[in-house]
Structures are given as C-alpha cells and as structure tokens.
C-alpha positions as CSV (number, residue, x, y, z in Angstrom):
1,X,0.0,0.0,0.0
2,X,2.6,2.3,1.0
3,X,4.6,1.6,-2.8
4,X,1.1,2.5,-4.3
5,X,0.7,5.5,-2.4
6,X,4.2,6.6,-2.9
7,X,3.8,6.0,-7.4
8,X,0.4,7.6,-7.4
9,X,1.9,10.4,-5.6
10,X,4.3,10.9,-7.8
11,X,2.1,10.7,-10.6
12,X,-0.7,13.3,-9.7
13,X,2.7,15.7,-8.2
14,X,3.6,15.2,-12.2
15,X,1.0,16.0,-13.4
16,X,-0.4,19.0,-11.3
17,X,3.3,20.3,-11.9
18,X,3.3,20.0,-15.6
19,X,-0.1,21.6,-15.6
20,X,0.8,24.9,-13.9
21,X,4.0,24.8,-16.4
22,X,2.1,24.9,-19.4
23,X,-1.2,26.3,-19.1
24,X,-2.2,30.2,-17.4
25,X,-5.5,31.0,-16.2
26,X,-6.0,27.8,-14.4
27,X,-7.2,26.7,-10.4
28,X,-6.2,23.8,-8.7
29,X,-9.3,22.7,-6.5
30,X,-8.7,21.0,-3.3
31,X,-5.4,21.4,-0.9
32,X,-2.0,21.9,-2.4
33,X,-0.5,20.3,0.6
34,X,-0.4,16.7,2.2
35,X,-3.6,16.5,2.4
36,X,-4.5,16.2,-0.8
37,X,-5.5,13.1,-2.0
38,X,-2.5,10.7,-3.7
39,X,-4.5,9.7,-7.2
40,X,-6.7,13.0,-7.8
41,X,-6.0,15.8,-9.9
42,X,-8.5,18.7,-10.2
43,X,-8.2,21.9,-12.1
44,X,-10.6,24.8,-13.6
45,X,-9.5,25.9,-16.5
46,X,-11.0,29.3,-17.1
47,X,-12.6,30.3,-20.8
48,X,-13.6,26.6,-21.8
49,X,-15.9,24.3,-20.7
50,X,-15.4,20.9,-19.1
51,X,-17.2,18.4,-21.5
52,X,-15.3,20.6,-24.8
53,X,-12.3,19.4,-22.8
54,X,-13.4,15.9,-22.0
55,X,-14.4,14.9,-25.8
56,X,-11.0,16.5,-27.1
57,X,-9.3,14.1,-24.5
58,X,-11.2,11.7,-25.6
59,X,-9.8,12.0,-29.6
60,X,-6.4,11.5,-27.7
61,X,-7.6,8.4,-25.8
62,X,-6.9,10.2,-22.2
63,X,-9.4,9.3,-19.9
64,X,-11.2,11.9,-17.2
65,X,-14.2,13.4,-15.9
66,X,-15.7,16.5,-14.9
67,X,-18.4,17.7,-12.9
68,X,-18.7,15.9,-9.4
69,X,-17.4,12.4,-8.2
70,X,-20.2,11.8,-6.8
71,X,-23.2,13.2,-9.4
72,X,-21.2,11.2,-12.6
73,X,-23.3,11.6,-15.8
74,X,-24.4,15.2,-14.9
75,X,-23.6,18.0,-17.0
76,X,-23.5,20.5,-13.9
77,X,-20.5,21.6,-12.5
78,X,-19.1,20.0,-9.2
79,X,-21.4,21.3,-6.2
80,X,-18.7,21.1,-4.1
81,X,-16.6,23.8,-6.1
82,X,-20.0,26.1,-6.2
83,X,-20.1,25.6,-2.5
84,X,-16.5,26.8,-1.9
85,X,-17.2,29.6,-3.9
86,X,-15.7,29.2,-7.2
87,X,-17.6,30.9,-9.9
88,X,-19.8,28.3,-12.0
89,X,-18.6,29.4,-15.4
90,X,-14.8,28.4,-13.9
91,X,-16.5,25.5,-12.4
92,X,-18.3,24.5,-15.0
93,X,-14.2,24.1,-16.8
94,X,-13.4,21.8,-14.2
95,X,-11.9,18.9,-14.8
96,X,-10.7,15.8,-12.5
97,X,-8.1,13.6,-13.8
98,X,-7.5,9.9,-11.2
99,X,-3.9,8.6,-11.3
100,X,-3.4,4.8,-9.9
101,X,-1.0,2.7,-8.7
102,X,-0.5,1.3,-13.2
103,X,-0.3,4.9,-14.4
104,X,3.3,5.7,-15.8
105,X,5.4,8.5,-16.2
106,X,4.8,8.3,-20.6
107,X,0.8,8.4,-19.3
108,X,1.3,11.5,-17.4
109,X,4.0,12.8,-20.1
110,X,1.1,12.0,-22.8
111,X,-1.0,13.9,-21.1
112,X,0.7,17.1,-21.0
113,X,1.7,16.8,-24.3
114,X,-2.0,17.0,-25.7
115,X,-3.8,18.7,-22.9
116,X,-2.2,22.3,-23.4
117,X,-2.9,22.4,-26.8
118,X,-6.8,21.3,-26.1
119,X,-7.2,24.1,-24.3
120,X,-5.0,26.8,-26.5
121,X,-7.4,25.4,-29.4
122,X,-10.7,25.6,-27.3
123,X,-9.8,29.2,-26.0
124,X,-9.2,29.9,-29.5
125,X,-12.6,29.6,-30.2
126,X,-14.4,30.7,-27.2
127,X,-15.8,34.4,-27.2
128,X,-15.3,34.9,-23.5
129,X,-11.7,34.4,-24.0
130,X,-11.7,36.8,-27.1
131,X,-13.3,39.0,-24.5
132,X,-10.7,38.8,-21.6
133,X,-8.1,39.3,-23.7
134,X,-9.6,43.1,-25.1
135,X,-10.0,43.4,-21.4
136,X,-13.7,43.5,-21.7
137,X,-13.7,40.3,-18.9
138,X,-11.4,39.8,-15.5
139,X,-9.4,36.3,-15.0
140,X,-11.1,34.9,-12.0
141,X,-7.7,33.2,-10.9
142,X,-5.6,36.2,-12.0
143,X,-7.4,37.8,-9.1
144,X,-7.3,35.1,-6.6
145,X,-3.1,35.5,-7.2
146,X,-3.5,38.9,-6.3
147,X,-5.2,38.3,-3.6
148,X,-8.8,40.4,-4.7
C-alpha cells in the first residue's frame, strides 16, 4: 500500500506540476499540501468548458471526468466547487483527472503533451476568451493571485 501510495503520488505531483507549467488561467481545486489526496487531480481551466475538454481528451484516448465524483453523468458543475465559492462558469471548466498505482510516467507525459494544446485550441474559439483578452472580462484566478 505504502509503494502505491508513494507511485500515485508521484504521478498526480507530475501532473499537477506540468499543468501549472504549461497552461495560465488555471485553479487547482482541493489542498496543495499533504492533504490532498495521492490519485486526484483537479483543475478549472477558465474560458472553456469541461465536457469541450473531455471529448478532445477523448480523440487522444486520455481518460477523465468533470463535474462531481459523486453526481457522474451530470452535465453540472461540481457542487462542491459552487459551495467553496468558485464561480460556475470556472466551475463548470473543471476537470478531474484519477492517477493509480498502473499509471506511468509516458501516461502522465502524454497527457501534457496533448492537454495544453486542447485548451490553446478551445480558447481559441471561445468568445469569452476573445473578451478577456480586449480586457472587456477579468481572470477569475488572476485575481485570486493577487489576492482580490
């Protein structure tokens, strides 16, 4: 147990890592500290929605979800983000990625090869991020980095 929990550790440190590395506007959900848990991964990617995210994955063969755990199947945004007071349009770009004790470092590396360039090529298109950037819209987690 203690080998699994060290791996999967590893894994989702990867990949939150590579995340803040290559993507801006973005919120990790849940503690950034120890007690996090070992296999989840859980970010809000401002400008795009989650299910845009999780078909374009999909194409790639990368598995995840979004919405809540526990509410799987629904198209609404993780009540337990709402509750904590993230906005539901950055909510509703949530996604939730599980590592386990068989995912491997070329998974993870896979993953942040392709997932970047899902997002560049969904913000592309999305008017809300044509918006922010005339400055017409405010970052929701530009703010929280400033503290506002």
């Amino acid at each position: 147990l203690d080998k699994n929990i060290e791996h999967m550790t590893k894994m989702r440190d990867r990949l939150i890592n590579g995340i803040r590395e290559r993507i801006d506007y973005i919120k990790l959900n849940g503690p950034d500290d120890e007690r996090r848990l070992c296999n989840n991964v859980n970010f809000s990617y401002e400008f795009v929605e989650g299910e845009a995210i999780l078909m374009r994955l999909n194409m790639y063969g990368i598995c995840a979800s979004s919405g809540s755990a526990c509410a799987s199947g629904s198209l609404d945004p993780s009540h337990v983000l709402l509750s904590i007071g993230v906005p539901h349009e950055i909510a509703h770009g949530s996604i939730r990625f599980s590592v386990s004790e068989f995912t491997t470092e070329e998974e993870v590396d896979y993953t942040l090869e392709k997932l970047p360039k899902i997002i560049e090529g969904l913000r592309a298109m999305s008017p809300m991020y044509e918006a922010f950037e005339e400055g017409n819209l405010k970052s929701y987690t530009k703010a929280l980095e400033e503290g506002k």
